[in-house]
PQR file with spaces between the fields and no chain letter, atoms N, CA, C, O and H, PARSE charges and radii, in Angstrom:
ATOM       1  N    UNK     1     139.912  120.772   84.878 -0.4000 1.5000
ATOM       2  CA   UNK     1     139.984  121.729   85.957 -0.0000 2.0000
ATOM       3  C    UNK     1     139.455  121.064   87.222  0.5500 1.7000
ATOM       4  O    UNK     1     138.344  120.533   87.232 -0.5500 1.4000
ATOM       5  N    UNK     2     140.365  121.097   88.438 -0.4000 1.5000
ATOM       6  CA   UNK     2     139.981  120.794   89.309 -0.0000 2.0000
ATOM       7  C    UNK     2     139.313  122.234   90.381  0.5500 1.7000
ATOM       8  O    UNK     2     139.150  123.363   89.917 -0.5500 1.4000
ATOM       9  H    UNK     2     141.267  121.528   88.429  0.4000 1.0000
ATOM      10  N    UNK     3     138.974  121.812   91.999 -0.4000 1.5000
ATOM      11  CA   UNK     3     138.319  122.573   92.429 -0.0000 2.0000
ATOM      12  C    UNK     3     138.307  122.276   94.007  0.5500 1.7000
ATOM      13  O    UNK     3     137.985  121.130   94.319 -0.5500 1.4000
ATOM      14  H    UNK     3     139.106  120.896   92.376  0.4000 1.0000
ATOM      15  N    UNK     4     138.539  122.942   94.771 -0.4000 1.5000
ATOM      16  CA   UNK     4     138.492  122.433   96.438 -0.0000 2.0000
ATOM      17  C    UNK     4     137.979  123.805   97.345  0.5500 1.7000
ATOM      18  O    UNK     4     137.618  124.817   96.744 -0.5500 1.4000
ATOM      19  H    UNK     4     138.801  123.873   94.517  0.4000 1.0000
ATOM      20  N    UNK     5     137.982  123.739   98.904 -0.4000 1.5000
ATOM      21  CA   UNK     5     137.801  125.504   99.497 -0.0000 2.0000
ATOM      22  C    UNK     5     138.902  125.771  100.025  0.5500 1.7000
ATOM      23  O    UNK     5     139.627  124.954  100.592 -0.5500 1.4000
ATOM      24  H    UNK     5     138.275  122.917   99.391  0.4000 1.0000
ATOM      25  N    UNK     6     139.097  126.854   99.890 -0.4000 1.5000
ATOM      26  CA   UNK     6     140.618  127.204  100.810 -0.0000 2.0000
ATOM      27  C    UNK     6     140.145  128.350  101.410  0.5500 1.7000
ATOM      28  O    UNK     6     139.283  129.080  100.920 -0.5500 1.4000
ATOM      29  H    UNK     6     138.508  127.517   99.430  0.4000 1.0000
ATOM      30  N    UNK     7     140.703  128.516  102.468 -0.4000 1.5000
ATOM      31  CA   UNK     7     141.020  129.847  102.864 -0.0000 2.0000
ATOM      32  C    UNK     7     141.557  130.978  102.245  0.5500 1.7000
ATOM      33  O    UNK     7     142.785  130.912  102.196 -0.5500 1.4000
ATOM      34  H    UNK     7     141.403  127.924  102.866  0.4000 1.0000
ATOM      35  N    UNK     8     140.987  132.204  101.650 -0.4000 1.5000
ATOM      36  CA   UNK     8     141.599  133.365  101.005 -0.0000 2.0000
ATOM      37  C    UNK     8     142.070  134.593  101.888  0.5500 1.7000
ATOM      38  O    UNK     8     141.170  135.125  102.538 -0.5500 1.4000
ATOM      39  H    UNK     8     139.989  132.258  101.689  0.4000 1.0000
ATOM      40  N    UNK     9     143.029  134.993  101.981 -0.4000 1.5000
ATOM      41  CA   UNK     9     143.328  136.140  102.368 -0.0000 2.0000
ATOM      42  C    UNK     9     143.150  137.309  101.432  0.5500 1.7000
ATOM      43  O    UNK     9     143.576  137.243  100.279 -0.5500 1.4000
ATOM      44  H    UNK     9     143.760  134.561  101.453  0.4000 1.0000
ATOM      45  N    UNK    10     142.667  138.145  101.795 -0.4000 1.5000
ATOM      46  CA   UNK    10     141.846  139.889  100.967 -0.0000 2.0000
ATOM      47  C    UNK    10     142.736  140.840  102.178  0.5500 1.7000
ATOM      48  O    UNK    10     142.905  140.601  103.374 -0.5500 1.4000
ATOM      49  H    UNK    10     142.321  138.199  102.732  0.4000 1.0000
ATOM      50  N    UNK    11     143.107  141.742  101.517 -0.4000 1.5000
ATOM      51  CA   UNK    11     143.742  142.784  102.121 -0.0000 2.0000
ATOM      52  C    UNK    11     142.908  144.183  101.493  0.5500 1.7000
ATOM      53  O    UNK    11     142.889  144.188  100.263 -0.5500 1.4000
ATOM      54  H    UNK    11     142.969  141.936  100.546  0.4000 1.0000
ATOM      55  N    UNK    12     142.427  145.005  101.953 -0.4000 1.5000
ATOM      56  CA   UNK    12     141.737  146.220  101.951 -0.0000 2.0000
ATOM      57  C    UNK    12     141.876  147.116  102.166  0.5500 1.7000
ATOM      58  O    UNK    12     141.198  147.110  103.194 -0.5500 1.4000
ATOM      59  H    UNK    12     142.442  145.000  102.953  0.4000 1.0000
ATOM      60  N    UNK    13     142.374  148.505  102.069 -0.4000 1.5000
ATOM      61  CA   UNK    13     142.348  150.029  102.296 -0.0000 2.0000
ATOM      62  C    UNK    13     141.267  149.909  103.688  0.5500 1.7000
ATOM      63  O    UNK    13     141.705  149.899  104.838 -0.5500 1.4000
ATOM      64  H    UNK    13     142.924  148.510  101.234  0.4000 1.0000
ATOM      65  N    UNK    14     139.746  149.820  103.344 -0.4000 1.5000
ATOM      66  CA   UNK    14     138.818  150.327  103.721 -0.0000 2.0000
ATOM      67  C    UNK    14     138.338  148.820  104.938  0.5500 1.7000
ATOM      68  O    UNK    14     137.493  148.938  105.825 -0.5500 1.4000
ATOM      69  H    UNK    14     139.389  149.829  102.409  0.4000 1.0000
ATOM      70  N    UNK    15     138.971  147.776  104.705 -0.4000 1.5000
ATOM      71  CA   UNK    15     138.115  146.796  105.500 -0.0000 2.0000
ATOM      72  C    UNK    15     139.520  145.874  106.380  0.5500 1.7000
ATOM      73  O    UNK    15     139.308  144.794  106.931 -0.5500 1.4000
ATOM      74  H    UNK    15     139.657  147.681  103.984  0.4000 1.0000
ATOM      75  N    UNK    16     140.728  146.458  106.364 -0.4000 1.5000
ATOM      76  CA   UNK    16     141.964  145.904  106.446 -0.0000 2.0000
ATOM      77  C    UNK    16     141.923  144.213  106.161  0.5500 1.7000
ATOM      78  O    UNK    16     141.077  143.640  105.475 -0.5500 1.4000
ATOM      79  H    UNK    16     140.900  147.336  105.916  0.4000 1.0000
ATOM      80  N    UNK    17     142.760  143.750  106.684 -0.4000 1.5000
ATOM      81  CA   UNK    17     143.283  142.065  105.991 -0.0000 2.0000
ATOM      82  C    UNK    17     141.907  141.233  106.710  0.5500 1.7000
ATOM      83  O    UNK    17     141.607  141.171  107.902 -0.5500 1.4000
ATOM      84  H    UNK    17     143.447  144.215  107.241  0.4000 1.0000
ATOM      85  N    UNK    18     141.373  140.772  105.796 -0.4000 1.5000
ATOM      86  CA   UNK    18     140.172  139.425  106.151 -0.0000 2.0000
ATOM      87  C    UNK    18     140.505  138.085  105.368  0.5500 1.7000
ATOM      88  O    UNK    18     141.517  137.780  104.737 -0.5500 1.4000
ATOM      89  H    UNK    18     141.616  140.822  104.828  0.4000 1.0000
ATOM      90  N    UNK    19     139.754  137.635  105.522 -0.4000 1.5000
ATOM      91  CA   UNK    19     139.547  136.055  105.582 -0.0000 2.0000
ATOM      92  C    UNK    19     138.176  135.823  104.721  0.5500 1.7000
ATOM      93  O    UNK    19     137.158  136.511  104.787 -0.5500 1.4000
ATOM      94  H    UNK    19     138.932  137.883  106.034  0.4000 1.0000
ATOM      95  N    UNK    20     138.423  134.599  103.839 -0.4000 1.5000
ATOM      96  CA   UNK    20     137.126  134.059  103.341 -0.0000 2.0000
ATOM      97  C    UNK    20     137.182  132.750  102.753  0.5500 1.7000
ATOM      98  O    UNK    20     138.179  132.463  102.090 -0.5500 1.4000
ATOM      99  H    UNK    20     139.251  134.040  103.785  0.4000 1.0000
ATOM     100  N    UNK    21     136.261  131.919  102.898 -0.4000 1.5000
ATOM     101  CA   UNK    21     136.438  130.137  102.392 -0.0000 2.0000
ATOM     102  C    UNK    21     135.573  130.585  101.117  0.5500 1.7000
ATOM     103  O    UNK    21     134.444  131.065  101.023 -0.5500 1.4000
ATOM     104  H    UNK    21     135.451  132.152  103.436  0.4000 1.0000
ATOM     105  N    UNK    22     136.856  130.128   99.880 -0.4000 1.5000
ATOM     106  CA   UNK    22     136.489  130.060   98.646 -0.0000 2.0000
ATOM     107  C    UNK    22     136.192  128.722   97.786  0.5500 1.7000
ATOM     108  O    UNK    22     136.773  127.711   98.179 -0.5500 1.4000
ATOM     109  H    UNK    22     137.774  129.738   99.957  0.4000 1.0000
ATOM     110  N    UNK    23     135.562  128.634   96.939 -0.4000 1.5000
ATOM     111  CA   UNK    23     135.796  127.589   95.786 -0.0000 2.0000
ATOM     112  C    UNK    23     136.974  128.272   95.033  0.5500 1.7000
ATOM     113  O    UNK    23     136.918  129.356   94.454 -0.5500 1.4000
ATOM     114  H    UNK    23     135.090  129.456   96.619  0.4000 1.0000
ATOM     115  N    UNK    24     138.357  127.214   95.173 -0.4000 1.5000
ATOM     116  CA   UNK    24     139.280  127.300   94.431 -0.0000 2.0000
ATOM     117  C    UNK    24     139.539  126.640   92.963  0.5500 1.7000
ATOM     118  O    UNK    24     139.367  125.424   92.881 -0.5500 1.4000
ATOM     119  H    UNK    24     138.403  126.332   95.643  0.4000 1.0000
ATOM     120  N    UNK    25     139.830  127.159   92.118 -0.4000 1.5000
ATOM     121  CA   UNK    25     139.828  126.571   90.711 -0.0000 2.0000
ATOM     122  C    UNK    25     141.033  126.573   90.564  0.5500 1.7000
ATOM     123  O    UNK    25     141.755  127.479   90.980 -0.5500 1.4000
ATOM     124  H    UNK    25     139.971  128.147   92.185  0.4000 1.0000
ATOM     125  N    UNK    26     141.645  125.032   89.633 -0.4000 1.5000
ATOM     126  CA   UNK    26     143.280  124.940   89.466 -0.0000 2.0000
ATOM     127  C    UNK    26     143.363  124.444   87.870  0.5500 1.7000
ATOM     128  O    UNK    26     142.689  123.424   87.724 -0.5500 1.4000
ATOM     129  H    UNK    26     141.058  124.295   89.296  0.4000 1.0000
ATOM     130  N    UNK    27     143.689  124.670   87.241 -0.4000 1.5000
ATOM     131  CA   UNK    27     143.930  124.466   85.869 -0.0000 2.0000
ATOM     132  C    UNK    27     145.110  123.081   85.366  0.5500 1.7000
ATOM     133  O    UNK    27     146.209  122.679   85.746 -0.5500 1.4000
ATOM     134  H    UNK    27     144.236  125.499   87.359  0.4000 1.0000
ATOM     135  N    UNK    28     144.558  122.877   84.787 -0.4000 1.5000
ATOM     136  CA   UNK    28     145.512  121.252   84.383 -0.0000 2.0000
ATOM     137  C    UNK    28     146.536  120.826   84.874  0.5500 1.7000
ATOM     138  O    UNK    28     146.863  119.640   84.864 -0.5500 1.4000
ATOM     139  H    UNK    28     143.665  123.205   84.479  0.4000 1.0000
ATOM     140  N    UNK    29     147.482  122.191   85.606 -0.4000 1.5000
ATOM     141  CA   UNK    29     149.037  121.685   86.019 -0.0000 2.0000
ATOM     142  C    UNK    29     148.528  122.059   87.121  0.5500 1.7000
ATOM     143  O    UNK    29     149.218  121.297   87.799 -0.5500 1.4000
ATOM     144  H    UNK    29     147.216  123.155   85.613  0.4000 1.0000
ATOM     145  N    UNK    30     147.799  122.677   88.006 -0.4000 1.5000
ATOM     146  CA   UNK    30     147.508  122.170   88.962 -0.0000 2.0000
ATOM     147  C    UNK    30     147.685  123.757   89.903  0.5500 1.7000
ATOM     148  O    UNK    30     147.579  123.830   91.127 -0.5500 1.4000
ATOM     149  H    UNK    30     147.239  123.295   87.456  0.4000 1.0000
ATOM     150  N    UNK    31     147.986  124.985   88.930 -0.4000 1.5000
ATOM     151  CA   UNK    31     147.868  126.349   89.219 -0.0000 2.0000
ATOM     152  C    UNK    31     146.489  126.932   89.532  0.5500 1.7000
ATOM     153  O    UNK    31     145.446  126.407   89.140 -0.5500 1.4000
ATOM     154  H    UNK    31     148.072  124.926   87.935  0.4000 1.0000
ATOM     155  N    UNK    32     146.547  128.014   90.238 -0.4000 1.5000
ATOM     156  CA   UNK    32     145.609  128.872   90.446 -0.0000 2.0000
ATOM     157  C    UNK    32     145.058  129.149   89.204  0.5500 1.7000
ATOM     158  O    UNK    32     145.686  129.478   88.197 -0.5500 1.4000
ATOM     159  H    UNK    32     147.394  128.440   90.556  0.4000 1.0000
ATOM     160  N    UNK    33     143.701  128.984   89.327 -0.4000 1.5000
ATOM     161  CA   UNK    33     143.123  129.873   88.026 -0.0000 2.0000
ATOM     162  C    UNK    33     141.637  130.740   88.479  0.5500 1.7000
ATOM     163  O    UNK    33     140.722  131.182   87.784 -0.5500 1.4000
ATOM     164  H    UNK    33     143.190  128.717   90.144  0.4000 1.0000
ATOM     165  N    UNK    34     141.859  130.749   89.867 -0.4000 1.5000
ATOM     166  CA   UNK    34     140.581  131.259   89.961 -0.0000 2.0000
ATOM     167  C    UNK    34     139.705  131.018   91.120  0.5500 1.7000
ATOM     168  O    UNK    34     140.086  129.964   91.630 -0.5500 1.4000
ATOM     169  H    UNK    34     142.602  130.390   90.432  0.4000 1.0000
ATOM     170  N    UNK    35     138.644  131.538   91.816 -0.4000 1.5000
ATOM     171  CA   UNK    35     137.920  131.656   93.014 -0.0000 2.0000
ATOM     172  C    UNK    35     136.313  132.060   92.693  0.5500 1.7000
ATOM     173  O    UNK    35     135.918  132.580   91.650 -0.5500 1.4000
ATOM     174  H    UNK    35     138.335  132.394   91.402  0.4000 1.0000
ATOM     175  N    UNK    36     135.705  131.787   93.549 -0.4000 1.5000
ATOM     176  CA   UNK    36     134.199  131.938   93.248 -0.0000 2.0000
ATOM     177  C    UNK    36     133.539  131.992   94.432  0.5500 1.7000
ATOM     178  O    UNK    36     133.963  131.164   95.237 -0.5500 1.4000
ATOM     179  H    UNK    36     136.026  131.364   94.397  0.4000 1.0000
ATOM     180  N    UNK    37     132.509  132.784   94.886 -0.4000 1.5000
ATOM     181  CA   UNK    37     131.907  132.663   96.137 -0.0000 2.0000
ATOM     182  C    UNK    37     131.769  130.943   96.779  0.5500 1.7000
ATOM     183  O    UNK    37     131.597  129.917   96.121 -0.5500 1.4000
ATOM     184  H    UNK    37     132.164  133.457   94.232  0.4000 1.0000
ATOM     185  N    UNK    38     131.872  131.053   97.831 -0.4000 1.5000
ATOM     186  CA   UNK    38     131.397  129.475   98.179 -0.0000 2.0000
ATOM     187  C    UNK    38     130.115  129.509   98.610  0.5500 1.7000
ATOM     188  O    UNK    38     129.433  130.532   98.676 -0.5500 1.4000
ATOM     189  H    UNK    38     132.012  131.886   98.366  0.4000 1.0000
ATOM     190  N    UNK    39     129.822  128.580   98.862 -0.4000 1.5000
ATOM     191  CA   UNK    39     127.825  128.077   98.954 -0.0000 2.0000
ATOM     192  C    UNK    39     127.602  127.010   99.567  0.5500 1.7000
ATOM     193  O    UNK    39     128.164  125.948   99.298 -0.5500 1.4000
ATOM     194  H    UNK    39     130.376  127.749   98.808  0.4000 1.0000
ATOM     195  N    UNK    40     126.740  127.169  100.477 -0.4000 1.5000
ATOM     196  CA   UNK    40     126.782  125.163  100.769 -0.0000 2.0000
ATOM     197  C    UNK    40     125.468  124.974  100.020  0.5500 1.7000
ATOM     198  O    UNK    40     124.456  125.636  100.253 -0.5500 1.4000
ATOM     199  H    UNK    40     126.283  128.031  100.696  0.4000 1.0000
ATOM     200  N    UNK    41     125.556  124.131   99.214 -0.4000 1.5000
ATOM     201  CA   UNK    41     124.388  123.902   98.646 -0.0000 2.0000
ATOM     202  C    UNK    41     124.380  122.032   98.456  0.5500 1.7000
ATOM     203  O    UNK    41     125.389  121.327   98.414 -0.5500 1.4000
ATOM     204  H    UNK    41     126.378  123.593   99.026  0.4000 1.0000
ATOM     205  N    UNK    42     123.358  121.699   98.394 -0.4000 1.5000
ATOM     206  CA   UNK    42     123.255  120.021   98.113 -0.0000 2.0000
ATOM     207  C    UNK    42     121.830  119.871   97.578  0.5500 1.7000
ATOM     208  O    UNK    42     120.915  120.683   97.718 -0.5500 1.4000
ATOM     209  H    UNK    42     122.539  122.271   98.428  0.4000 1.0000
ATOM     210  N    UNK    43     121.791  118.548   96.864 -0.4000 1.5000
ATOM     211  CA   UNK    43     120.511  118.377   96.516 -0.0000 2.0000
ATOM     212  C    UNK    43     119.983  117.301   97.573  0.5500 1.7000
ATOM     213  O    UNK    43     118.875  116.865   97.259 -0.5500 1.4000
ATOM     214  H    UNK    43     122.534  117.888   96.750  0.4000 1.0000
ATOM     215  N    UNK    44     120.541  116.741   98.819 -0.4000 1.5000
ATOM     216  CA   UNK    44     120.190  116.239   99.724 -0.0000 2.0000
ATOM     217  C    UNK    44     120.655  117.372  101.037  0.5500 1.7000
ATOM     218  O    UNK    44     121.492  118.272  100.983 -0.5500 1.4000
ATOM     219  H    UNK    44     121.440  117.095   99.074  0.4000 1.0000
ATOM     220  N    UNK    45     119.663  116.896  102.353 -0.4000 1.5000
ATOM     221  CA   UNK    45     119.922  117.425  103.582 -0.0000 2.0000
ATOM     222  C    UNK    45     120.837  117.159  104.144  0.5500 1.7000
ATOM     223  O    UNK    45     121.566  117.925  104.774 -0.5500 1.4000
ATOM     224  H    UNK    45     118.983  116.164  102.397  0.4000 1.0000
ATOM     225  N    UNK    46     121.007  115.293  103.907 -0.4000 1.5000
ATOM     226  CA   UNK    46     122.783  115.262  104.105 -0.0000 2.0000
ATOM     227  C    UNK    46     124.221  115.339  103.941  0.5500 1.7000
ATOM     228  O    UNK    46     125.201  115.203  104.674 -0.5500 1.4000
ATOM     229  H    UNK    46     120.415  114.671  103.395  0.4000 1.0000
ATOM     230  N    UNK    47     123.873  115.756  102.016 -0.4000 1.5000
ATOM     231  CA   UNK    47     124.597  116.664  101.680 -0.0000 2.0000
ATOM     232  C    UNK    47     125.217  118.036  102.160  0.5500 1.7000
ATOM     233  O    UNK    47     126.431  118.224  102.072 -0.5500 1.4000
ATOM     234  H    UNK    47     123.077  115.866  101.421  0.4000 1.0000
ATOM     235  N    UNK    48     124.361  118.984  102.667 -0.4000 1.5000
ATOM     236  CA   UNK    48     124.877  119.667  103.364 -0.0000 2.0000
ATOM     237  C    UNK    48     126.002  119.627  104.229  0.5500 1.7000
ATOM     238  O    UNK    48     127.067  120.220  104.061 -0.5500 1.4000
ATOM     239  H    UNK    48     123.376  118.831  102.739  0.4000 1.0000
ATOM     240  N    UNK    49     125.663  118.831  105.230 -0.4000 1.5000
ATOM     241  CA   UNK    49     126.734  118.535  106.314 -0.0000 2.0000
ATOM     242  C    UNK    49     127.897  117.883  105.267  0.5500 1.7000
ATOM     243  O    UNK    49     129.012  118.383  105.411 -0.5500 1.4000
ATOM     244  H    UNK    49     124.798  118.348  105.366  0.4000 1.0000
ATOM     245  N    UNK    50     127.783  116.875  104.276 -0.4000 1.5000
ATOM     246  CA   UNK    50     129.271  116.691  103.796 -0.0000 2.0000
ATOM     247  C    UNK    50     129.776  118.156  103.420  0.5500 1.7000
ATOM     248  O    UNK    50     130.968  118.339  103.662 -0.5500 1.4000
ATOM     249  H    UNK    50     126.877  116.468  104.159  0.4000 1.0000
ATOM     250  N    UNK    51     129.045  119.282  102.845 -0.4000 1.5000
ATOM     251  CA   UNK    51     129.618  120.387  102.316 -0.0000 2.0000
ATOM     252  C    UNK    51     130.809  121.232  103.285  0.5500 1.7000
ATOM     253  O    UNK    51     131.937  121.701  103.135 -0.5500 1.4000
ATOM     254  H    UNK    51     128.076  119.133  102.648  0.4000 1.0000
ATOM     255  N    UNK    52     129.856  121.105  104.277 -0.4000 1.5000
ATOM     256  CA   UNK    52     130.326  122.183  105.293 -0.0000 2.0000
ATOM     257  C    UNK    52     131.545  121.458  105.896  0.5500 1.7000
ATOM     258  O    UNK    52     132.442  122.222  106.254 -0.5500 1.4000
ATOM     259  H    UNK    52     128.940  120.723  104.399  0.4000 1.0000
ATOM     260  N    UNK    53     131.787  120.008  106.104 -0.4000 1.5000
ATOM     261  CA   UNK    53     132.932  119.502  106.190 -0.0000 2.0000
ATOM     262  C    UNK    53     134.020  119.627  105.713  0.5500 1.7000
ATOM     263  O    UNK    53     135.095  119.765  106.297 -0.5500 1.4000
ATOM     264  H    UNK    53     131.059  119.387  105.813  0.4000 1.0000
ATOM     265  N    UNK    54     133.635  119.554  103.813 -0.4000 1.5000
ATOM     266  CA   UNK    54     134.698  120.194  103.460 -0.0000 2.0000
ATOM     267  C    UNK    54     135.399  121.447  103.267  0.5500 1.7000
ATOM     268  O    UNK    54     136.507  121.784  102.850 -0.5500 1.4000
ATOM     269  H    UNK    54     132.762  119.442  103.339  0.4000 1.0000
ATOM     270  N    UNK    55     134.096  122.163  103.833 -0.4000 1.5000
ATOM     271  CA   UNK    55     134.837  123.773  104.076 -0.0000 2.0000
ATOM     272  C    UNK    55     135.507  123.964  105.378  0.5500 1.7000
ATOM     273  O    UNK    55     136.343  124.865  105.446 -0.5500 1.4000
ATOM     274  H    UNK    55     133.196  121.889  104.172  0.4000 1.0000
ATOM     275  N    UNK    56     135.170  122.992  106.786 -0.4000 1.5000
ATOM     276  CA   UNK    56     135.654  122.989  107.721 -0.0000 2.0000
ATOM     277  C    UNK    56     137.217  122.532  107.466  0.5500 1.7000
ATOM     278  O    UNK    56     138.173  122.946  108.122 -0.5500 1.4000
ATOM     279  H    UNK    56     134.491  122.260  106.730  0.4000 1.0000
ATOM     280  N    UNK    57     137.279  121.561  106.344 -0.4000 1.5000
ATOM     281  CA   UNK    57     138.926  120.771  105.800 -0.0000 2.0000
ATOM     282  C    UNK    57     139.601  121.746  105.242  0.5500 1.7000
ATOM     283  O    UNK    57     140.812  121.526  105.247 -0.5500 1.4000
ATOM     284  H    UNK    57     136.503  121.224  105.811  0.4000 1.0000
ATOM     285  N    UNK    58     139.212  122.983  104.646 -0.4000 1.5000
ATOM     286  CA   UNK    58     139.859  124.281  104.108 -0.0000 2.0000
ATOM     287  C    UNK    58     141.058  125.074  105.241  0.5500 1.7000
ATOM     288  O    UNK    58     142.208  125.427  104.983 -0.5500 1.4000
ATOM     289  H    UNK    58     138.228  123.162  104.642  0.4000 1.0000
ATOM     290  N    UNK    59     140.460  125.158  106.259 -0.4000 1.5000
ATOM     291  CA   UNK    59     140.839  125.632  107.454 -0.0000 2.0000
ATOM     292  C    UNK    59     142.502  124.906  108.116  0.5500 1.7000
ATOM     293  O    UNK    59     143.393  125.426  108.788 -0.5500 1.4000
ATOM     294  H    UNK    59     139.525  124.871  106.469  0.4000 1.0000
ATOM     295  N    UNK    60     142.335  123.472  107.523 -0.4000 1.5000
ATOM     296  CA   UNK    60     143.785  123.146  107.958 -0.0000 2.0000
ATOM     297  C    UNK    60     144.954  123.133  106.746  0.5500 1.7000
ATOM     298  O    UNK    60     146.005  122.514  106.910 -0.5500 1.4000
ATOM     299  H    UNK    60     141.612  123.050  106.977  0.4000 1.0000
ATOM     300  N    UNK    61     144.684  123.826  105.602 -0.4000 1.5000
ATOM     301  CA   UNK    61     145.776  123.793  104.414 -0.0000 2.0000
ATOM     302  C    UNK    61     146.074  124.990  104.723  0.5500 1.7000
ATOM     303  O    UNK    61     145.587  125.660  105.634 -0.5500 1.4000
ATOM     304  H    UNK    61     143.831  124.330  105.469  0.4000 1.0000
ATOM     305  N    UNK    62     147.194  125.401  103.677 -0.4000 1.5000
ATOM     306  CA   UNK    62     147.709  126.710  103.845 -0.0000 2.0000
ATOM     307  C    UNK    62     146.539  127.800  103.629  0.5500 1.7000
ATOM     308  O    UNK    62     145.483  127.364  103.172 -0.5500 1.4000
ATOM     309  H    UNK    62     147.589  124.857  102.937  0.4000 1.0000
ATOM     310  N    UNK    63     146.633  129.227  103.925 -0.4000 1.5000
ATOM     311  CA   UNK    63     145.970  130.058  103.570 -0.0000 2.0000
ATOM     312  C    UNK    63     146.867  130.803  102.323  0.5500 1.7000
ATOM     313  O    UNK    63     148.075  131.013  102.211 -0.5500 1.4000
ATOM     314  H    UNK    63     147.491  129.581  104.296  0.4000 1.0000
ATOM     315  N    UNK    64     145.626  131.122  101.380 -0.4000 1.5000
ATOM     316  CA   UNK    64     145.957  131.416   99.857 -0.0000 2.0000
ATOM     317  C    UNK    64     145.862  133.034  100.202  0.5500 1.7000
ATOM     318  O    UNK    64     145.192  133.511  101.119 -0.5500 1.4000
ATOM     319  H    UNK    64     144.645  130.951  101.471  0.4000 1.0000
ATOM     320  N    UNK    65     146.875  133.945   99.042 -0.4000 1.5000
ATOM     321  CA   UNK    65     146.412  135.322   99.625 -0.0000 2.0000
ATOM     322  C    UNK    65     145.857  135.438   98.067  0.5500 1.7000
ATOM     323  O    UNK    65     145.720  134.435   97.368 -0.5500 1.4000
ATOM     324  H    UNK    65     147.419  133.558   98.298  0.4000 1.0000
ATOM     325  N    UNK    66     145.633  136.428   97.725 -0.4000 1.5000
ATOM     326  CA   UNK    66     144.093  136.804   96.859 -0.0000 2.0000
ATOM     327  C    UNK    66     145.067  137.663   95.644  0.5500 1.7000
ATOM     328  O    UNK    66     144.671  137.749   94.482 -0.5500 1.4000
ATOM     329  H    UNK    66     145.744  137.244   98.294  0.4000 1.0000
ATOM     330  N    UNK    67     146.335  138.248   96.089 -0.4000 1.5000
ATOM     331  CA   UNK    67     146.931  138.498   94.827 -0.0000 2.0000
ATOM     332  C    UNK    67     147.557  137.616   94.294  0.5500 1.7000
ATOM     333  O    UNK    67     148.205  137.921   93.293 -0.5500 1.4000
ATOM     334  H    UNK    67     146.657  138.179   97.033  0.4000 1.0000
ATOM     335  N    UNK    68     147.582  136.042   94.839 -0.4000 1.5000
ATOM     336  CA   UNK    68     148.230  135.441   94.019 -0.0000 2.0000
ATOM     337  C    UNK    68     147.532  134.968   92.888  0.5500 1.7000
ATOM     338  O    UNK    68     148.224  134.482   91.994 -0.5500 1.4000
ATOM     339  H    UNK    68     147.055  135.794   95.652  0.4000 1.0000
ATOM     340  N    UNK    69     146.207  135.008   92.723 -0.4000 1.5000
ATOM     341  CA   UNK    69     145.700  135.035   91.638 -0.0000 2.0000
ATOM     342  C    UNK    69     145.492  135.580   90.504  0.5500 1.7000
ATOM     343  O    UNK    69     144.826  135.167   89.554 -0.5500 1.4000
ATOM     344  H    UNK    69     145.644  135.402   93.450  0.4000 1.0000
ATOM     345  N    UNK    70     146.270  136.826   90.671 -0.4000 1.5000
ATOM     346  CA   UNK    70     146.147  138.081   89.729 -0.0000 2.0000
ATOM     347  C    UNK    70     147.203  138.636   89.528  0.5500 1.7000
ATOM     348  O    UNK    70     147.432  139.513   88.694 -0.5500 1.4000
ATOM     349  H    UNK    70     146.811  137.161   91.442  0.4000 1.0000
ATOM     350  N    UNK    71     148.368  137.860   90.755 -0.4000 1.5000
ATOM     351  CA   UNK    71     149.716  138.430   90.097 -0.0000 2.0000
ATOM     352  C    UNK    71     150.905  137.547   89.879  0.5500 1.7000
ATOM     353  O    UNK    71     151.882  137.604   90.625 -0.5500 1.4000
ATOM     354  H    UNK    71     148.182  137.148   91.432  0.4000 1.0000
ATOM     355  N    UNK    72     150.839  136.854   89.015 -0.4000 1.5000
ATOM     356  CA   UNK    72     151.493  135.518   89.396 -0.0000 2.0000
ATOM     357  C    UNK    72     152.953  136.411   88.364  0.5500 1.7000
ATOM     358  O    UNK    72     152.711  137.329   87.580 -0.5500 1.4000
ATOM     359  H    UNK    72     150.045  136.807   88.409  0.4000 1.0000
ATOM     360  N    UNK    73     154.354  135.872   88.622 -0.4000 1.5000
ATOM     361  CA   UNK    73     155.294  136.256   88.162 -0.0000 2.0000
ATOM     362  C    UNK    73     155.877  135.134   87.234  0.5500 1.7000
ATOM     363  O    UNK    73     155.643  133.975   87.573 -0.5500 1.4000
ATOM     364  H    UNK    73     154.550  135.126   89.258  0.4000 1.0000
ATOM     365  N    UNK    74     156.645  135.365   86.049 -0.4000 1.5000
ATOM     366  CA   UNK    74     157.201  133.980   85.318 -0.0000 2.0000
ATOM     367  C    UNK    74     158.518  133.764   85.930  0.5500 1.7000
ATOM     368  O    UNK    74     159.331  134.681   86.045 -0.5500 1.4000
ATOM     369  H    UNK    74     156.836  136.307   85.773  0.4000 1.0000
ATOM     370  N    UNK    75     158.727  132.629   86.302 -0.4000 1.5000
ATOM     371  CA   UNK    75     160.095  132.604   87.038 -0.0000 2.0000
ATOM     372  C    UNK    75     161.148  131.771   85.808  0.5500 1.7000
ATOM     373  O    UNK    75     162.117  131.107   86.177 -0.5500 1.4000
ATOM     374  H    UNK    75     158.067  131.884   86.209  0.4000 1.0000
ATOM     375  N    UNK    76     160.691  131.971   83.979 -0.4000 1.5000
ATOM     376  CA   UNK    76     161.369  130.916   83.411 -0.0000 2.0000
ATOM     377  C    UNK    76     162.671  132.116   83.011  0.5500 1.7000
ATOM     378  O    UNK    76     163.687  131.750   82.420 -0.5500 1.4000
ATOM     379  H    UNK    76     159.904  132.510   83.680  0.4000 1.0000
């Protein structure tokens, strides 16, 4: 399983369409399998700043929307 941040799109009744930088999870072929709060966390100070870089690198891939994780269709 791999893992990177992307941009998520959330759509809401109560909070309409937002935005959020996730930890993305992709499963062996390389599909969605999943999201997790993101964190900058490091066990160095300059760790940090690499973190936040790569959440700043999230910002130029596509934006992911949030049902595609939960509604994926079989196209076989």
């Amino acid at each position: 399983m791999t893992w990177n941040y992307r941009v998520v799109r959330f759509d809401s009744e109560a909070m309409g369409e937002y935005f959020e930088i996730k930890e993305v999870f992709y499963d062996k072929s390389g599909e969605l399998a999943g999201y997790s709060e993101a964190s900058v966390f490091s066990d160095t100070y300059d760790g940090l700043f690499e973190c936040l870089d790569l959440m700043k690198a999230a910002t130029a891939k596509p934006v992911i929307d949030e049902k595609d994780f939960f509604y994926k269709t079989d196209t076989a």
